[in-house]
C-alpha positions in Angstrom: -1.3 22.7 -6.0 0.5 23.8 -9.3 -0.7 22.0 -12.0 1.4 19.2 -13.7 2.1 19.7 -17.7 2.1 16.0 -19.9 6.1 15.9 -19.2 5.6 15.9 -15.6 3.0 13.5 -16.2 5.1 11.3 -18.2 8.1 10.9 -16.0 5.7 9.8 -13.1 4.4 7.1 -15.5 7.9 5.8 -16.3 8.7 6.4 -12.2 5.6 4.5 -11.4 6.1 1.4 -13.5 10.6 1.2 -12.5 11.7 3.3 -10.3 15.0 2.5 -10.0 15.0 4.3 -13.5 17.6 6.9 -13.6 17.7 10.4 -14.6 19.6 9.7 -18.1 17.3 6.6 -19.0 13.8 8.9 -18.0 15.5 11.9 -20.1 16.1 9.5 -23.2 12.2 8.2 -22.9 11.1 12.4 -22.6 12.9 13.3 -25.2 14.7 16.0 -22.9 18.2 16.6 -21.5 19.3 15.0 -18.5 19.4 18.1 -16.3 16.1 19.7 -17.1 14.7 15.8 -16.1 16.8 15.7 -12.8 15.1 19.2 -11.9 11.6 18.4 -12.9 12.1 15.2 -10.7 13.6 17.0 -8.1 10.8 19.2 -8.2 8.0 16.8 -8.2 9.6 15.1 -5.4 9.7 18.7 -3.1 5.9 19.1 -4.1 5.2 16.0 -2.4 4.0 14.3 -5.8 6.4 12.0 -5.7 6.7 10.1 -2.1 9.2 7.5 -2.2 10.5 4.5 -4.7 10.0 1.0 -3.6 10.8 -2.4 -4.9 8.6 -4.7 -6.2 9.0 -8.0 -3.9 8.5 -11.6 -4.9 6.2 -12.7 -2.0 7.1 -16.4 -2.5 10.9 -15.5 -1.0 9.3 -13.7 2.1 7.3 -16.8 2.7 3.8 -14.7 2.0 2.2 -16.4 -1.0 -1.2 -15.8 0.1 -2.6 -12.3 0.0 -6.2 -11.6 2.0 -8.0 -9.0 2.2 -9.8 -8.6 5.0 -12.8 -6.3 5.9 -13.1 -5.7 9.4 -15.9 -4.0 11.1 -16.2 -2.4 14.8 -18.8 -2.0 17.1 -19.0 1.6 17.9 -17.4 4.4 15.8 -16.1 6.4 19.2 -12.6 8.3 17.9 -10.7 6.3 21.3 -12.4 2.4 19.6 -10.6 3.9 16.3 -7.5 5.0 17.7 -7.1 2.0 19.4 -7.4 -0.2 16.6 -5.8 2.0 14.2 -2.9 1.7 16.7 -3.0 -2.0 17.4 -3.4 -3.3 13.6 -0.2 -1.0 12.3 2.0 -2.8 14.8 0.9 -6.5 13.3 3.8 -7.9 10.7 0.9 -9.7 8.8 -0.7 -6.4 7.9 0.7 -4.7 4.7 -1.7 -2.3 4.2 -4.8 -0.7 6.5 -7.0 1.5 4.9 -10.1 3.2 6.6 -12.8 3.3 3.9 -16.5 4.4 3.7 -19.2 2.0 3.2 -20.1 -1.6 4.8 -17.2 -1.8 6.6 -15.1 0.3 8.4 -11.4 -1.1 7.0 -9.5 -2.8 4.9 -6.5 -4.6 5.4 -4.0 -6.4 2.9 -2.7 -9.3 4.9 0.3 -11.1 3.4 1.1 -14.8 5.0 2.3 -18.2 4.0 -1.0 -20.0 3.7 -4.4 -20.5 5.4 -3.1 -22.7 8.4 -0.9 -18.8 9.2 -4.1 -16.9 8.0 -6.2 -19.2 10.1 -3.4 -18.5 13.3 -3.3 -14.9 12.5 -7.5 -14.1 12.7 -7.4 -16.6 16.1 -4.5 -15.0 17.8 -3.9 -11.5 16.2 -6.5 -10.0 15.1 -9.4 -11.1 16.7 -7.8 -10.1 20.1 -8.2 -6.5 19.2 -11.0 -5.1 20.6 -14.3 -3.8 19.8 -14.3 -5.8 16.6 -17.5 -6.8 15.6 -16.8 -8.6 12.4 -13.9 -10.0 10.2 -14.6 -11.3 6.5 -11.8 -12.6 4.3 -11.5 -12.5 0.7 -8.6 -14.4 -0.5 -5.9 -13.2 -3.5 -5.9 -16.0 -6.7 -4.3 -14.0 -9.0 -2.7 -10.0 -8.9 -3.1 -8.7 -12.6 -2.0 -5.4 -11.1 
């Protein structure tokens, strides 16, 4: 991978915190003209260091104030038990986010739902159904600082 000099490393700061930023407004914050920018951007972009732009969503409107994550554990670590639930958690609406991760448990997931009675519904109905799960635990969101 080609290395990254400080003003490619600026404009994916700016790009990271708004990215609905334009070219002229990241230019003015670089201190460089607006076509050089558009062409570093461009560039970062077709190397894959920059992946998309999303939207920061208030949660509240989509009806998701709370935020769980939840660890879940499997009985066996067979590449079919993973692809199985790696293919059955991705299709769940609740589900934000699913990472596999090394340690204690075998994933994480972000779940976003209106409150515990939907959390509760969600782990009875949902999750729980998938199988070889051995074990769930929950840690609940009381404040994002970032």
């Amino acid at each position: 991978m080609k290395e990254l000099d400080a003003i490619d490393e600026q404009i994916i700061a700016l790009l990271q915190k708004q990215g609905k930023m334009n070219n002229k407004e990241v230019a003015n914050k670089i201190g460089l003209s607006v076509t050089p920018t558009f062409e570093r951007i461009k560039r970062l972009e077709r190397l894959g260091v920059i992946k998309g732009y999303h939207a920061e969503i208030n949660r509240a409107y989509l009806g998701k104030e709370l935020q769980v994550f939840c660890q879940v554990s499997l009985q066996s670590h067979q590449l079919d038990v993973l692809d199985e639930f790696e293919r059955s958690v991705v299709e769940l609406k609740e589900v934000e986010s699913c990472y596999h991760v090394a340690g204690s448990v075998d994933y994480t997931l972000l779940v976003g739902v209106k409150d515990m009675e939907a959390y509760q519904h969600f782990l009875k109905n949902k999750l729980t159904r998938i199988p070889h799960i051995a074990q769930v635990h929950s840690n609940f969101v009381m404040t994002a600082l970032k």
